[in-house]
C-alpha positions as YAML, in Angstrom:
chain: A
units: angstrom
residues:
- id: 1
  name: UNK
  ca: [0.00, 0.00, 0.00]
- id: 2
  name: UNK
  ca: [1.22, 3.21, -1.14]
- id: 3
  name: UNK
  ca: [1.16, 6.89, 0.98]
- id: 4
  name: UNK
  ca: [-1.28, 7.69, -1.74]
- id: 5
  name: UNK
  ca: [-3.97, 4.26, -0.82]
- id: 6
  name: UNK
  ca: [-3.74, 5.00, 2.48]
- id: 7
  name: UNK
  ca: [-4.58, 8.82, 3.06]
- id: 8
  name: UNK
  ca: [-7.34, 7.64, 0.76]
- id: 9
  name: UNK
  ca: [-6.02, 9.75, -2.56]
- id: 10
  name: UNK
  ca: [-6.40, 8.23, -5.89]
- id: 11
  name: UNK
  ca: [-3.85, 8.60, -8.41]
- id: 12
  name: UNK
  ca: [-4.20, 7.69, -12.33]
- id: 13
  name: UNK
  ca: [-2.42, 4.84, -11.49]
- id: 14
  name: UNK
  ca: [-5.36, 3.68, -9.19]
- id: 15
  name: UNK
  ca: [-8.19, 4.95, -10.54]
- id: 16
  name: UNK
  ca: [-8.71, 2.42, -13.15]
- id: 17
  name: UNK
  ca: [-7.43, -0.84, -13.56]
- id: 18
  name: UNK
  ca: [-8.70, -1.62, -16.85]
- id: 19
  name: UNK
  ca: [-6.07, 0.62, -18.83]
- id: 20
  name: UNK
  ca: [-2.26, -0.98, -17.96]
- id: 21
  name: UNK
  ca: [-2.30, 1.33, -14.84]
- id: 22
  name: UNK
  ca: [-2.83, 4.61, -16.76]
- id: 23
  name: UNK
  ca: [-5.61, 5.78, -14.86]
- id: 24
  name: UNK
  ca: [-6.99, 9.16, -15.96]
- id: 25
  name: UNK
  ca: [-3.68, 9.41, -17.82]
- id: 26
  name: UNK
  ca: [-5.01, 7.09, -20.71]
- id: 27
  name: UNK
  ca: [-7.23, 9.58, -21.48]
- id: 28
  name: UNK
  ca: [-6.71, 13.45, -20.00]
- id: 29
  name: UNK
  ca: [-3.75, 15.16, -21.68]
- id: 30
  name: UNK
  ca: [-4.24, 17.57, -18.85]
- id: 31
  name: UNK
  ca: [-3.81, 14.77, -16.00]
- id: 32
  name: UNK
  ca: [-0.47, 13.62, -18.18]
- id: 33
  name: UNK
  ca: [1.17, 17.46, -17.90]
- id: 34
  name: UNK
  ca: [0.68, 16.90, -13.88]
- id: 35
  name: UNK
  ca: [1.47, 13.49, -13.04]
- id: 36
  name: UNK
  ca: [4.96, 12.25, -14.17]
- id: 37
  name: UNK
  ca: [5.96, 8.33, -13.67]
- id: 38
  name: UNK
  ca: [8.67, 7.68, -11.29]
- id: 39
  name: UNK
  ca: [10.21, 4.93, -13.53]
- id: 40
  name: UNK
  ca: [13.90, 4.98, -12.05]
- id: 41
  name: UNK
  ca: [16.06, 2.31, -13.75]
- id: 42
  name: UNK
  ca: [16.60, 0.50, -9.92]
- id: 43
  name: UNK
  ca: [12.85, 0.25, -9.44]
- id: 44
  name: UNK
  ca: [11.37, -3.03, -9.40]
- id: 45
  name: UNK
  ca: [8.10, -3.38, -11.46]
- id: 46
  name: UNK
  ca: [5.86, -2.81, -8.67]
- id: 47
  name: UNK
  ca: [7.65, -0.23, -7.43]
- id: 48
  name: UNK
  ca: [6.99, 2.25, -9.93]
- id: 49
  name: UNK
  ca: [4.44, 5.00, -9.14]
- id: 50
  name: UNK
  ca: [2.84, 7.95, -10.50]
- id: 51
  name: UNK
  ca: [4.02, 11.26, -8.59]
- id: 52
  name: UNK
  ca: [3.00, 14.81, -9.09]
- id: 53
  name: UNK
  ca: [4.89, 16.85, -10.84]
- id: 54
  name: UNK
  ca: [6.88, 19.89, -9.07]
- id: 55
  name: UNK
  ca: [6.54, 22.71, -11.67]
- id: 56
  name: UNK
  ca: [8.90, 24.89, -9.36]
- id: 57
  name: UNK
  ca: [7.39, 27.86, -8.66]
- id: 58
  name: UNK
  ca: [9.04, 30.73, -8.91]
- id: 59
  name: UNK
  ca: [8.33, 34.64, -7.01]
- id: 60
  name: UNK
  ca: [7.74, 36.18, -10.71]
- id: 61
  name: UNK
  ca: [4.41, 33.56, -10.64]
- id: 62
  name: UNK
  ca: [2.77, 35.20, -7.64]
- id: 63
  name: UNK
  ca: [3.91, 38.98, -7.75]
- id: 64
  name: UNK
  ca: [1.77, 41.59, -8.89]
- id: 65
  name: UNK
  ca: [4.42, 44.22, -10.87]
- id: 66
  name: UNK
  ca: [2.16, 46.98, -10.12]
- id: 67
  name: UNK
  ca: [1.58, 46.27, -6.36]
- id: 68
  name: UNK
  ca: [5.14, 45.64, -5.72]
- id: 69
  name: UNK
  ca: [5.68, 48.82, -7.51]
- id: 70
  name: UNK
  ca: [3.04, 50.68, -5.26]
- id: 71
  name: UNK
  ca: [4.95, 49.09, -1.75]
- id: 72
  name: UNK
  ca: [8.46, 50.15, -3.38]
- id: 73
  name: UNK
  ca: [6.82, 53.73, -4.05]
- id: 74
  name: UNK
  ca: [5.42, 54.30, -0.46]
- id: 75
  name: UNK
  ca: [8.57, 52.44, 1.11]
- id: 76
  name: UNK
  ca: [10.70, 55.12, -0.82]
- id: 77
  name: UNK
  ca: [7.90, 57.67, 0.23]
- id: 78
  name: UNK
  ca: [8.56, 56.66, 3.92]
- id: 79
  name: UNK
  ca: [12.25, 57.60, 3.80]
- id: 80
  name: UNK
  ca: [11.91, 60.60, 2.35]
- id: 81
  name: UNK
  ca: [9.53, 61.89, 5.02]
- id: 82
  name: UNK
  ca: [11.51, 60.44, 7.57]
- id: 83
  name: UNK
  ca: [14.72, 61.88, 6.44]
- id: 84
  name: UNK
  ca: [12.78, 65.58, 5.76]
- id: 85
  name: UNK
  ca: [11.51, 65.36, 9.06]
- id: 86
  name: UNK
  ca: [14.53, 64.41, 11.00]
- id: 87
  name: UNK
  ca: [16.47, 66.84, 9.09]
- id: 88
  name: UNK
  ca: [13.67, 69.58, 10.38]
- id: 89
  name: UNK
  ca: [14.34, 68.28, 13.99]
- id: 90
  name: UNK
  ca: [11.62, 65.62, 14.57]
- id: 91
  name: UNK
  ca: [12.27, 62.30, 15.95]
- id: 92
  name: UNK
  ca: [11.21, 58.85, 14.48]
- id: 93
  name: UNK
  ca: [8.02, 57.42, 16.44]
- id: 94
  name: UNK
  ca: [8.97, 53.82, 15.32]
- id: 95
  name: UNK
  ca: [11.62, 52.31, 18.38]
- id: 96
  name: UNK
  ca: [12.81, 49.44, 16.00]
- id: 97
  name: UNK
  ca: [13.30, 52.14, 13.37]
- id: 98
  name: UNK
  ca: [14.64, 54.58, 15.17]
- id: 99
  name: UNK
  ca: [17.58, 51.93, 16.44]
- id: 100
  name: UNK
  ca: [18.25, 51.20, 13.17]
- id: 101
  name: UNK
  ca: [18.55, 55.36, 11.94]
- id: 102
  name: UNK
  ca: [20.76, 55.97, 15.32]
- id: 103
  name: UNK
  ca: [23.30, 53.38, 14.46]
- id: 104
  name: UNK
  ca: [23.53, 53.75, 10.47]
- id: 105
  name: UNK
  ca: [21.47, 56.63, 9.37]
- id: 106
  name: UNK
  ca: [19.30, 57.00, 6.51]
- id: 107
  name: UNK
  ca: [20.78, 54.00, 4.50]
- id: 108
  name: UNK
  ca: [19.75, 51.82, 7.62]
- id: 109
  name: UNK
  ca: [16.26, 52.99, 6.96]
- id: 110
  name: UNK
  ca: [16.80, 52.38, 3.53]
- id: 111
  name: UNK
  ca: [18.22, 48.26, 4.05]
- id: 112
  name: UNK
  ca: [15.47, 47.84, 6.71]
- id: 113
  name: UNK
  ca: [13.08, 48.38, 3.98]
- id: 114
  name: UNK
  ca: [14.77, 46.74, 1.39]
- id: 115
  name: UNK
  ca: [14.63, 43.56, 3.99]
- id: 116
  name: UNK
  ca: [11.23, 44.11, 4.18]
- id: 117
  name: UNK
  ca: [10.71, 43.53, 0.24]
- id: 118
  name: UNK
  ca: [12.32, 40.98, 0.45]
- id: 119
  name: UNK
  ca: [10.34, 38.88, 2.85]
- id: 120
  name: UNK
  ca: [7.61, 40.32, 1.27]
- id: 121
  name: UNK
  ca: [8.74, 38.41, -1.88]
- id: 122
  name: UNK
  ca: [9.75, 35.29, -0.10]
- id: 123
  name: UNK
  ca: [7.29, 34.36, 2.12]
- id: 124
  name: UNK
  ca: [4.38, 33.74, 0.39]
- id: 125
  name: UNK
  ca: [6.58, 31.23, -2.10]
- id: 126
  name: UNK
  ca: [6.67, 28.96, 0.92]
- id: 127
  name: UNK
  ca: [2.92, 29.29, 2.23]
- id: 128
  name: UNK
  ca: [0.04, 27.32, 0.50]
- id: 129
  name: UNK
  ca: [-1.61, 30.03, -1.61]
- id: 130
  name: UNK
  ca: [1.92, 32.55, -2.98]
- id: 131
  name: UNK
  ca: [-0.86, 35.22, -4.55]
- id: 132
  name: UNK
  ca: [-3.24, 35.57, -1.83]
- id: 133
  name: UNK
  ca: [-0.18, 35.54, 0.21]
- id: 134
  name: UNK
  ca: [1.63, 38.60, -1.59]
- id: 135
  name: UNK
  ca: [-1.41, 40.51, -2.49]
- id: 136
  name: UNK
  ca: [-2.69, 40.30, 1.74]
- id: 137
  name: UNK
  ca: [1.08, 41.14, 2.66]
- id: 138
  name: UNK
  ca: [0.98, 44.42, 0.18]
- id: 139
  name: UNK
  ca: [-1.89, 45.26, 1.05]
- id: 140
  name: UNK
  ca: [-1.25, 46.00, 4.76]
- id: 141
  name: UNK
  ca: [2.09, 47.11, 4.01]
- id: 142
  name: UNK
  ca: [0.50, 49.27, 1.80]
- id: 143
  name: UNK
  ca: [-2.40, 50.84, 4.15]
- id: 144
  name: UNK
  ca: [0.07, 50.69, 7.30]
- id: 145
  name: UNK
  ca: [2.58, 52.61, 4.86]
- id: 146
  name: UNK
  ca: [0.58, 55.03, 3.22]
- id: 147
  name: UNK
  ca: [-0.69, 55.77, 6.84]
- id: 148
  name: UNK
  ca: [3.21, 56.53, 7.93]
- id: 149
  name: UNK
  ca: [4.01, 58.43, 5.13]
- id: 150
  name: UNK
  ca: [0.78, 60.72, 5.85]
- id: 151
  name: UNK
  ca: [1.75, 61.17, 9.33]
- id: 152
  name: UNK
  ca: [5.20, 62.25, 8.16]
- id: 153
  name: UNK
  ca: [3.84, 64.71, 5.83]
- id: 154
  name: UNK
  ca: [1.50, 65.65, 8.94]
- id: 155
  name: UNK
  ca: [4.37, 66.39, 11.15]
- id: 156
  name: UNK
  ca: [6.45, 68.04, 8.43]
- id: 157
  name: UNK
  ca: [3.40, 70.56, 7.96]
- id: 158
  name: UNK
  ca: [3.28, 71.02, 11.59]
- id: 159
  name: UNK
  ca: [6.60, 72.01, 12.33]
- id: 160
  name: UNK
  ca: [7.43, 74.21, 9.09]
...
């Protein structure tokens, strides 16, 4: 019994046993393009299985160019109103932020938000669903950022 018989899961090689083991593959070109034979040149006979295919996703499958873009834009947006504002005598409100401007200036505000991109881009490739992933990440980057970048302006306003 295969991992496949017992978690109750039929592959084409189960589901028929009328067609040489082919399953839905005799007929489906569609079930062919995702289920590969494991046919090894060690396997026995009755070894051999049908497997999924991995197509290997990839971050360019799941990222929106145009929401990235609008994160990137308010990310860029955010450093500009935090350097304006600094440079006008305000302080930073965020403490993890404000760590990271004490020690290495601007251009640690800068690499904090590049690191943020990037785990933006990474971490829906290893969750179930990449797109609904990136596009819920963005967006509350996105309202928490445009949010930040308001209150910047805000404070800017204030104080000139």
């Amino acid at each position: 019994m295969s991992e496949n018989d017992a978690s109750g899961t039929e592959t084409p090689a189960t589901a028929a046993a009328g067609d040489g083991g082919l399953g839905d593959l005799a007929e489906s070109e569609d079930a062919r393009e995702r289920w590969m034979l494991r046919d090894d040149e060690f396997l026995l006979e009755e070894d051999r299985e049908y497997v999924l295919r991995d197509e290997g996703r990839s971050w360019t499958d799941y990222v929106s160019p145009l929401l990235f873009g609008a994160v990137v834009a308010v990310m860029v947006g955010d450093v500009i109103t935090t350097g304006v504002g600094m440079a006008m005598g305000l302080d930073e409100a965020n403490p993890v932020a404000a760590a990271v401007i004490a020690e290495a200036g601007l251009g640690g505000l800068v690499l904090l938000k590049a690191m943020a991109a990037v785990v933006l881009l990474v971490l829906p490739g290893v969750t179930g669903d990449a797109r609904r992933t990136f596009r819920a990440g963005s967006a509350v980057y996105l309202l928490v950022g445009l949010l930040v970048v308001a209150a910047n302006a805000w404070a800017i306003v204030a104080v000139a």
